[in-house]
C-alpha positions in Angstrom: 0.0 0.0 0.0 1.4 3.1 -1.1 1.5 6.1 1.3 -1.5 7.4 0.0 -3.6 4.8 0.3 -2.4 4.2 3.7 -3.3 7.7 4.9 -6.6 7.3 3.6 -7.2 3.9 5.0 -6.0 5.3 8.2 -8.9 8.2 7.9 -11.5 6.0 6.9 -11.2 3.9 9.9 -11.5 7.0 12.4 -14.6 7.5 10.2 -16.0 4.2 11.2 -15.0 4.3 15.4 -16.6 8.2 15.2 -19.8 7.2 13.8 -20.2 3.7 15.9 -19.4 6.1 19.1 -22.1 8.4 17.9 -24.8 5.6 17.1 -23.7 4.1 20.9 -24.2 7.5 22.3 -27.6 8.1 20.2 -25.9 12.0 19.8 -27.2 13.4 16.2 -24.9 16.4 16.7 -21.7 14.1 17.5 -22.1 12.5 13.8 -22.1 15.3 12.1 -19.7 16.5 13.9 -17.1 13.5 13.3 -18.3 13.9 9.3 -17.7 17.4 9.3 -13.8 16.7 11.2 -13.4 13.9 8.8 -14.0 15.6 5.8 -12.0 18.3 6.7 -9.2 16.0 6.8 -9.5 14.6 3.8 -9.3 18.1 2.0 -6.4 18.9 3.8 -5.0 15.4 2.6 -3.3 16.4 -0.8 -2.4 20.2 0.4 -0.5 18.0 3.5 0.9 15.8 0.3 2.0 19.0 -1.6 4.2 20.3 1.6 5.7 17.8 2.0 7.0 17.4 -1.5 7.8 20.9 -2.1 8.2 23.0 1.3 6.6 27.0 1.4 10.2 28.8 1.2 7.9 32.3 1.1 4.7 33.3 0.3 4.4 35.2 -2.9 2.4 38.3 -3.1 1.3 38.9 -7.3 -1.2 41.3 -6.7 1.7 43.9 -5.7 1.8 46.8 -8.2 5.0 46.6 -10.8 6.6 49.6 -10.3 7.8 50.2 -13.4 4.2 50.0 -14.6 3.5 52.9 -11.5 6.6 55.1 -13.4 5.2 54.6 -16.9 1.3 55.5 -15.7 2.6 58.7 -13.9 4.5 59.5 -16.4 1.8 59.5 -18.8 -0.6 60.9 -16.5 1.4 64.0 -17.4 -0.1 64.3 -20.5 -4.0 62.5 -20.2 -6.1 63.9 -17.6 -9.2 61.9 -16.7 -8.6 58.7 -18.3 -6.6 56.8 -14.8 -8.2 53.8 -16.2 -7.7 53.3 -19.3 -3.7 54.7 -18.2 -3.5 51.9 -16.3 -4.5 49.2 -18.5 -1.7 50.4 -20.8 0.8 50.8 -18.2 0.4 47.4 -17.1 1.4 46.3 -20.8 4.7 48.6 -20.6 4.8 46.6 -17.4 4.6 42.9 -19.0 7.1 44.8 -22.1 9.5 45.3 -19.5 9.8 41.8 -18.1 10.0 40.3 -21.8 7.1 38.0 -21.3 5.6 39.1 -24.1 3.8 36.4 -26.8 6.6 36.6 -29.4 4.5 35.2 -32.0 2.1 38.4 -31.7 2.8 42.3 -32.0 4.1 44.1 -28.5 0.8 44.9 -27.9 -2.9 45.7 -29.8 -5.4 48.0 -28.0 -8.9 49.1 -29.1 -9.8 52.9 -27.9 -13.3 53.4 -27.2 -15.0 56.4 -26.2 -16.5 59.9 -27.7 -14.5 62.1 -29.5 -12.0 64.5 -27.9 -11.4 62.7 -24.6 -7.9 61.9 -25.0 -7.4 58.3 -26.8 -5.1 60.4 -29.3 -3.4 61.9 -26.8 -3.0 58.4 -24.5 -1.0 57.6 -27.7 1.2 60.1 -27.5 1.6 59.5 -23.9 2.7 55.7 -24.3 5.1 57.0 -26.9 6.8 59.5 -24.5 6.7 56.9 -22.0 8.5 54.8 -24.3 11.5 57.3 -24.9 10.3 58.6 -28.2 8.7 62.0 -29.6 5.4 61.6 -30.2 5.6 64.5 -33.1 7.3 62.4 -34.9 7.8 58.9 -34.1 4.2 57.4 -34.5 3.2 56.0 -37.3 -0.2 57.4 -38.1 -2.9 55.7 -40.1 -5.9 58.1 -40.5 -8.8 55.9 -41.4 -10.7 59.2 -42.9 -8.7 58.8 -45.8 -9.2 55.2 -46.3 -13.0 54.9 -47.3 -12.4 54.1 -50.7 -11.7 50.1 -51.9 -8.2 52.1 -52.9 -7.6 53.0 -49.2 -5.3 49.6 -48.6 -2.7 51.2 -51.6 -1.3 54.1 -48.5 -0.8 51.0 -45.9 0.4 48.5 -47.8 1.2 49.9 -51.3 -0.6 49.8 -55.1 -0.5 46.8 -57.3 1.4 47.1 -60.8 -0.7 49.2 -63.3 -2.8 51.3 -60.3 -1.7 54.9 -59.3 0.7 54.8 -56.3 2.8 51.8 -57.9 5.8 52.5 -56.6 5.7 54.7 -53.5 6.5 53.6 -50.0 3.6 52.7 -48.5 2.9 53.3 -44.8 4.1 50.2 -43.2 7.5 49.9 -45.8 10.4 48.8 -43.8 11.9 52.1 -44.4 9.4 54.1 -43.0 8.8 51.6 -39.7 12.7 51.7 -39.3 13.1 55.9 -39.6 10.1 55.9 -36.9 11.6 53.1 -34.3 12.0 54.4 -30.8 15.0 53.1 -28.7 13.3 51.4 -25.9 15.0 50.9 -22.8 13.8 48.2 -20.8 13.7 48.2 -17.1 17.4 46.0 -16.9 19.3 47.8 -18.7 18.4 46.2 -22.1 17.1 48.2 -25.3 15.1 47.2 -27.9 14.1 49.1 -30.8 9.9 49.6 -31.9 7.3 51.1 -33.5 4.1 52.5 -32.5 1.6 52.2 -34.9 -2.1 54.3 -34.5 -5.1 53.5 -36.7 -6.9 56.8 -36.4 -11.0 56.0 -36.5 -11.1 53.2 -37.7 -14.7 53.0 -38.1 -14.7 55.4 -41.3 -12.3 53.3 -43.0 -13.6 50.7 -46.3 -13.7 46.7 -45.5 -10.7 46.0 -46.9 -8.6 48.4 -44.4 -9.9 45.6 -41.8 -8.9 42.4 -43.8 -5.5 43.9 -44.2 -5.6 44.6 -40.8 -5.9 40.9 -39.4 -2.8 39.1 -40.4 -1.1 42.3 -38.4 -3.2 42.4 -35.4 -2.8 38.6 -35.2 0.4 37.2 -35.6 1.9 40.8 -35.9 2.8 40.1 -40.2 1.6 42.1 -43.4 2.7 41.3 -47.2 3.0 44.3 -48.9 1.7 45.2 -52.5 5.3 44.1 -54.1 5.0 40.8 -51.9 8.0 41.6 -48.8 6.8 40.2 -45.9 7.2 42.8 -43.0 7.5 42.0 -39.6 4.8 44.1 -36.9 5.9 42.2 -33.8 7.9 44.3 -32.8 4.9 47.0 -32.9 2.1 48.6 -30.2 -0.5 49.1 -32.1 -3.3 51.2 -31.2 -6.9 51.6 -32.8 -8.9 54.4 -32.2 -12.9 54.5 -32.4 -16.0 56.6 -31.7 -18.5 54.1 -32.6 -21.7 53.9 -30.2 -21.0 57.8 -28.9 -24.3 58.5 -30.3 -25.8 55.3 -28.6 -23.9 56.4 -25.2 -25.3 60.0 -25.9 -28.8 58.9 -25.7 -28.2 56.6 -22.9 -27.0 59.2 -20.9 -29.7 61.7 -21.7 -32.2 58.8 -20.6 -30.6 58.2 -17.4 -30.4 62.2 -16.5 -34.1 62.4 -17.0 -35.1 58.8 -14.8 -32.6 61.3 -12.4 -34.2 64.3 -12.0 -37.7 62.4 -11.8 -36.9 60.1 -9.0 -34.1 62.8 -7.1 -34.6 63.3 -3.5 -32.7 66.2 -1.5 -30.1 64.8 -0.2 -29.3 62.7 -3.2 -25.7 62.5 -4.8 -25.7 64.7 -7.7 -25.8 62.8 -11.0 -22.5 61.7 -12.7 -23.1 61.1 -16.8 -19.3 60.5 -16.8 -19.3 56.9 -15.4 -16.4 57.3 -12.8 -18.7 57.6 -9.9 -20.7 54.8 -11.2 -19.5 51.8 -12.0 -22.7 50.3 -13.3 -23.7 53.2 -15.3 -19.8 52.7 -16.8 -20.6 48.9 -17.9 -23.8 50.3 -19.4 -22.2 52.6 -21.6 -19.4 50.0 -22.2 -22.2 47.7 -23.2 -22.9 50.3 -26.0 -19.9 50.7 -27.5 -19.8 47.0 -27.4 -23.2 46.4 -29.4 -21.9 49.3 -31.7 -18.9 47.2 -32.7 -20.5 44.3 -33.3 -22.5 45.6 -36.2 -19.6 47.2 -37.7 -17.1 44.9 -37.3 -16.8 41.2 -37.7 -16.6 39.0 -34.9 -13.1 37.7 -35.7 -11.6 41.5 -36.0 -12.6 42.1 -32.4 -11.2 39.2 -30.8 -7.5 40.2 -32.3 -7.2 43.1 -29.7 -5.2 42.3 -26.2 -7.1 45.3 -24.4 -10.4 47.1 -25.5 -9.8 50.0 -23.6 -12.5 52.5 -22.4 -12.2 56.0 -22.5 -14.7 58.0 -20.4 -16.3 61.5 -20.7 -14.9 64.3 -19.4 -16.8 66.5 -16.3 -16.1 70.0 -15.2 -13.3 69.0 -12.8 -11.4 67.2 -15.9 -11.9 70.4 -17.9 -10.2 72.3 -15.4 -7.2 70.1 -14.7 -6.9 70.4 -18.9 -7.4 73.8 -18.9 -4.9 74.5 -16.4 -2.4 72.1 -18.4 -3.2 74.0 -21.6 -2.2 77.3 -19.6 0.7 76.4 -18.2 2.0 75.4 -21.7 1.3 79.0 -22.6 3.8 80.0 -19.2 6.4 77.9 -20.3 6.5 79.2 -23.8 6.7 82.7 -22.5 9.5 81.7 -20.1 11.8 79.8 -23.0 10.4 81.7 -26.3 9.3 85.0 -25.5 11.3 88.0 -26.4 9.4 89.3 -22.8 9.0 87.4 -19.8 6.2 87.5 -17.8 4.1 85.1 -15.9 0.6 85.5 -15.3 -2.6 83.6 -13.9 -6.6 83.3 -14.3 -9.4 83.7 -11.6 -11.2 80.6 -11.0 -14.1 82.7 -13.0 -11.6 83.3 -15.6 -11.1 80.1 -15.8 -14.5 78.9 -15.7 -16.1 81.0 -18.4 -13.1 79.6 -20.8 -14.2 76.3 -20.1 -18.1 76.5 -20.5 -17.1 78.6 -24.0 -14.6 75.8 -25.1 -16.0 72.4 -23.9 -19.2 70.5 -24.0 -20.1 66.6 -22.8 -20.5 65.8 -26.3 -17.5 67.0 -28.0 -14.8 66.8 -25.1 -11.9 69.7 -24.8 -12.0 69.7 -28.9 -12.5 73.9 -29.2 -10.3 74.4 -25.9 -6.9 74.9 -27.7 -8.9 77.4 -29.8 -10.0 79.5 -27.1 -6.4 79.2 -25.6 -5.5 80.9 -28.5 -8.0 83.6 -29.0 -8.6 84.7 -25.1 -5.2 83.9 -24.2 -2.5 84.0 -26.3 -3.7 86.8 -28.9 -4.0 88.8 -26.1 -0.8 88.6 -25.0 0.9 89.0 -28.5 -1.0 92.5 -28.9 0.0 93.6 -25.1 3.6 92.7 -26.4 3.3 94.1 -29.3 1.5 97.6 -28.2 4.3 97.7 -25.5 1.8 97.3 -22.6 3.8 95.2 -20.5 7.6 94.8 -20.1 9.7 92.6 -18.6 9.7 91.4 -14.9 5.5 92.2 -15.1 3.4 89.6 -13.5 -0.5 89.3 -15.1 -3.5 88.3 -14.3 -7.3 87.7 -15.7 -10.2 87.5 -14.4 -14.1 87.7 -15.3 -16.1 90.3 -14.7 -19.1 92.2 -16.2 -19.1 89.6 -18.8 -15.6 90.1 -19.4 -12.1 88.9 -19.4 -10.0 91.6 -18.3 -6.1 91.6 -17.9 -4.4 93.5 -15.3 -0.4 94.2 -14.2 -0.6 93.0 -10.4 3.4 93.0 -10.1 6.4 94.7 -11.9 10.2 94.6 -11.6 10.2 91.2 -10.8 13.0 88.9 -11.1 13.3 85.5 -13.2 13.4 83.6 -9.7 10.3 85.5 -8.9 8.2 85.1 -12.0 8.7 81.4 -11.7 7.4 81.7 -7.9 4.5 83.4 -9.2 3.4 81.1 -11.7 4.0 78.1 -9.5 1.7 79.4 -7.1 -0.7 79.6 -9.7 0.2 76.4 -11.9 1.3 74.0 -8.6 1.3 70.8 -10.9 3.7 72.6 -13.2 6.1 74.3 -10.7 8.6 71.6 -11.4 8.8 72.0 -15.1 9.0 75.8 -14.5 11.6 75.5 -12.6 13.7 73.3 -15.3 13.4 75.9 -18.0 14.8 77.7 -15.4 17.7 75.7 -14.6 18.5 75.4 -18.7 19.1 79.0 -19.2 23.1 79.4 -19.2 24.4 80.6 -15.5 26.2 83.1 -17.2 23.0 84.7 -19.3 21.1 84.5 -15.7 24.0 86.5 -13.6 23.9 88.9 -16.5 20.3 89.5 -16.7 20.0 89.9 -13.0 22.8 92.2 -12.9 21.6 94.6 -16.2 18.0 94.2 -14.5 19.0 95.8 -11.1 20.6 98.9 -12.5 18.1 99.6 -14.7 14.5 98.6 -13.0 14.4 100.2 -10.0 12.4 97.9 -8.4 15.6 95.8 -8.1 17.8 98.8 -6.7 17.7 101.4 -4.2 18.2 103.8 -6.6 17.5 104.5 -10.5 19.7 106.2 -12.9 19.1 109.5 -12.9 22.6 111.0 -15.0 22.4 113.0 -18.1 26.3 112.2 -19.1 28.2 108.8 -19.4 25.5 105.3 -19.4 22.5 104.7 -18.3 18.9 105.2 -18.8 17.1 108.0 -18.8 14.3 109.0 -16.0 11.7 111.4 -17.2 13.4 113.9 -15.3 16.4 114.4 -17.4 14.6 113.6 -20.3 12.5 116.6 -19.6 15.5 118.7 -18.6 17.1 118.0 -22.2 14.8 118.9 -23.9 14.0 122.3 -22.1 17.8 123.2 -21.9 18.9 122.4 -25.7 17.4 123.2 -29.0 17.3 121.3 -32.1 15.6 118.8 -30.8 11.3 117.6 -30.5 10.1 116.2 -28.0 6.7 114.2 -28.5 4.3 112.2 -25.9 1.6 110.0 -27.1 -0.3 107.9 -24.0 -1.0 104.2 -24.9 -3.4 104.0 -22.1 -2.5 103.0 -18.2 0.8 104.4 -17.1 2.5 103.5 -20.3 3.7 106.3 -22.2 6.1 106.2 -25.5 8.2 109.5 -25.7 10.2 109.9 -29.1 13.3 111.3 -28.6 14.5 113.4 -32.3 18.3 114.9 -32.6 19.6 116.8 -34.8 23.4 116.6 -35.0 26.3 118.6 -36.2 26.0 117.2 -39.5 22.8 117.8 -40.4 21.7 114.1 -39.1 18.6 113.1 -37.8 18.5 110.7 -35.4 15.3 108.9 -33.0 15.4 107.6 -30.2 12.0 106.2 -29.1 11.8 105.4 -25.3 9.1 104.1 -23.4 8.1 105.2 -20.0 7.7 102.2 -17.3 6.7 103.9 -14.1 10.0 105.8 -13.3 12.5 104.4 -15.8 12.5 104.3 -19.6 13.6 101.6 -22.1 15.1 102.7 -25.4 13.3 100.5 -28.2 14.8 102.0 -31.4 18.3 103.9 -32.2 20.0 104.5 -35.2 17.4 102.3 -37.5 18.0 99.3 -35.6 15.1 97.9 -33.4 15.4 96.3 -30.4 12.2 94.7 -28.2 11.5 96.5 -25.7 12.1 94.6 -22.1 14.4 91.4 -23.0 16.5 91.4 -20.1 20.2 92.0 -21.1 19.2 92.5 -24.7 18.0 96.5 -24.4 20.4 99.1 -25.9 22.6 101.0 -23.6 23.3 105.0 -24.5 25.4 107.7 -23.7 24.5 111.1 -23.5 27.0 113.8 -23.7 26.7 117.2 -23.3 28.7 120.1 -25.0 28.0 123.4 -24.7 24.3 123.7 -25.6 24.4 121.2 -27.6 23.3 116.9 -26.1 24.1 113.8 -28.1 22.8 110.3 -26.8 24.8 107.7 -28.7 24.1 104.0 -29.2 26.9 102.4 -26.2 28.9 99.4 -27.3 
């Protein structure tokens, strides 16, 4: 008898004595009892078995989170607001990437985006790419299925047959054009590997044969082209992109909002058509985009994608946290581009009207960038431009009467300070501030702190006030020149607020004209234009020095080296 059998024999026969002591006894109770510690001990008969021919060393704990999967999502949570989930799916697949335990038979990976328009599933994209070390401007592979509603539309992915229009151009999967878009991937040990990322762009609009091409890649990660070379995809994350069912989602959501208000009760949660709050509300609306599929694509075509990935609508909150990003794109340009540099913020109503005039639950943040552009940035240019503001000015907007209005709340600030300023009012975005910072040359910084404090004096005790050697001029001696000495005009034209251009015109020995145009900036005056050569007004370390230089009744300013 082996030592199984034994060890059951063995329980078996304290199965017998139990229930012969229990029928002796006449105790109901005590027989179930011994069937109940019987049977116990013949489940715990193998798991006994199993211990004894392969010890617990340690308990292993898989539900831990991969780290590296926690660096990728945060890192792309840079980019996508509102979509945690949907991050996390994909981050988990970097995750599996990392460890090489992969299917090698298949592509990297192949997701399906689902969702309304303008919720981020192109910009999750470009988030796995920058995650992945590459530039998502121009390492991604972009199939735009728009294009691709004719029968014609396979010739741009995998090139035309002999005799059709397009013989002979590269299609869009050529080997050439995967290899000038590879991204150097660096896996977790040390160990890189070169890929693509591939993004099928609305796929829903494309003809049927853009999905039977598609198959063969999405399955065993291989497409023949046109001229017949085989190209190997595994190597690939693909990604697909789809708005089918929004309308179906749309009405869903509608119906629920009014079964909402009909049955609310004070006191009740406010409703939430985004799905975040409500997790069955989300499998509803999954359930639509899932219906949606089915009668546009075959069964077959679905079942090729590792993930179908969810992306939710957007609410206020998410609008905001975009918005915000969106501005704070518009700081940073201004601290690394701009000829001036200010920073600036927005009232929470500021903010708030740009959001109800740039988003809607339908269409996402889709007209955001737009009103960036118009409310924010255009502004800005023509306060530039109209020499409004100057250097070291920190702005802000707010909302009121119906209207955005900008306003100077600070001057004569330092770089150190402006980035203080808009880190209080972009906290997410302090630390890339703060790196634009720390990339401008120690030497250029010293220097533009140094040429700031002698001639803003809100960084110095004192501002230059002399009429002879360098400097700048105060309205003082500008006024005092032009009283004391002839041959020379002195105009003043107000550009509204305290900002006043003065134009300086010299006539010298030789019969010369020359203008100087300076513009007032509370007591100080910058000196935009000399000898025909412009200059914009306020770049730190960048604005014309002059002498002036008396002689007899006679003074000359002259452009300083």
């Amino acid at each position: 008898m082996n030592k199984f059998g034994a060890h059951n024999f063995s329980i078996l026969c304290r199965f017998e004595n139990a229930k012969k002591n229990a029928v002796k006894n006449s105790l109901k109770n005590s027989v179930l009892s011994a069937v109940m510690i019987t049977l116990a001990t013949l489940t715990a008969a193998p798991t006994l078995a199993l211990a004894d021919k392969y010890p617990c060393i340690r308990t292993l704990r898989p539900e831990l989170e991969n780290p590296h999967s926690l660096a990728y999502f945060n890192r792309m949570k840079k980019r996508v607001i509102g979509q945690d989930p949907a991050l996390t799916i994909l981050a988990e697949r970097l995750g599996i990437l990392g460890t090489g335990l992969q299917d090698p038979g298949k592509p990297l990976g192949t997701f399906l985006f689902v969702g309304p328009t303008s919720v981020g599933k192109t910009e999750s994209a470009n988030a796995l790419t920058e995650a992945l070390g590459g530039n998502p401007e121009k390492d991604i592979v972009i199939i735009d299925c728009t294009q691709l509603q004719e029968s014609t539309g396979t010739n741009s992915i995998v090139g035309a047959a002999a005799g059709y229009v397009g013989y002979g151009d590269k299609p869009l999967l050529h080997p050439e054009n995967l290899k000038a878009r590879e991204i150097e991937f660096t896996k977790p040990g040390g160990e890189k590997v070169m890929l693509n990322v591939i993004l099928i762009d609305e796929l829903e609009k494309a003809h049927d044969n853009v999905f039977r091409t598609l198959l063969p890649i999405l399955d065993v990660g291989v497409v023949t082209l046109a001229d017949g070379t085989k190209v190997n995809m595994r190597n690939a994350i693909i990604i697909v992109t789809s708005n089918l069912g929004a309308k179906d989602v749309q009405a869903l959501i509608e119906h629920k909002m009014a079964e909402y208000k009909a049955e609310a009760k004070t006191g009740d949660k406010p409703f939430d058509p985004t799905g975040r709050t409500d997790v069955t509300l989300r499998a509803e609306i999954l359930k639509q985009y899932d219906e949606a599929m089915k009668k546009r694509f075959a069964p077959e075509f679905k079942t090729r994608f590792q993930e179908i990935v969810q992306f939710l609508h957007l609410g206020n909150d998410e609008f905001n946290k975009i918005l915000l990003m969106k501005l704070a794109g518009v700081q940073k340009r201004l601290f690394r581009d701009a000829a001036i540099k200010v920073a600036f913020g927005a009232s929470p109503e500021a903010r708030q009207h740009l959001i109800t005039t740039g988003t809607s639950y339908e269409y996402g943040a889709r007209e955001l960038n737009n009103i960036v552009n118009r409310e924010i940035i255009s502004p800005l240019s023509r306060l530039m431009s109209t020499e409004q503001i100057v250097q070291g000015d920190a702005l802000y907007l707010t909302f009121t009467d119906g209207k955005l209005k900008w306003s100077v709340v600070k001057e004569g600030l330092k770089r150190e300070d402006l980035i203080e300023f808009a880190a209080e009012e972009f906290p997410d975005h302090a630390e890339s501030f703060r790196k634009i910072d720390s990339e401008v040359p120690k030497k250029e910084n010293q220097e533009t702190t140094s040429e700031t404090s002698k001639n803003n004096p809100a960084h110095s005790a004192t501002s230059p006030t002399t009429t002879t050697g360098g400097g700048y001029l105060d309205q003082g001696n500008l006024e005092s020149i032009y009283e004391k000495h002839s041959g020379k005009e002195l105009m003043e034209q107000s550009t509204g607020g305290e900002s006043i251009s003065y134009k300086l015109i010299d006539v010298d020995q030789a019969g010369q004209t020359k203008t100087y145009k300076l513009r007032k900036h509370s007591k100080y005056f910058d000196l935009a234009e000399y000898t025909g050569a412009k200059v914009m007004l306020g770049m730190m370390g960048a604005r014309p020095k002059f002498h002036a230089k008396s002689s007899g009744d006679k003074t000359e300013l002259t452009p300083a080296d």
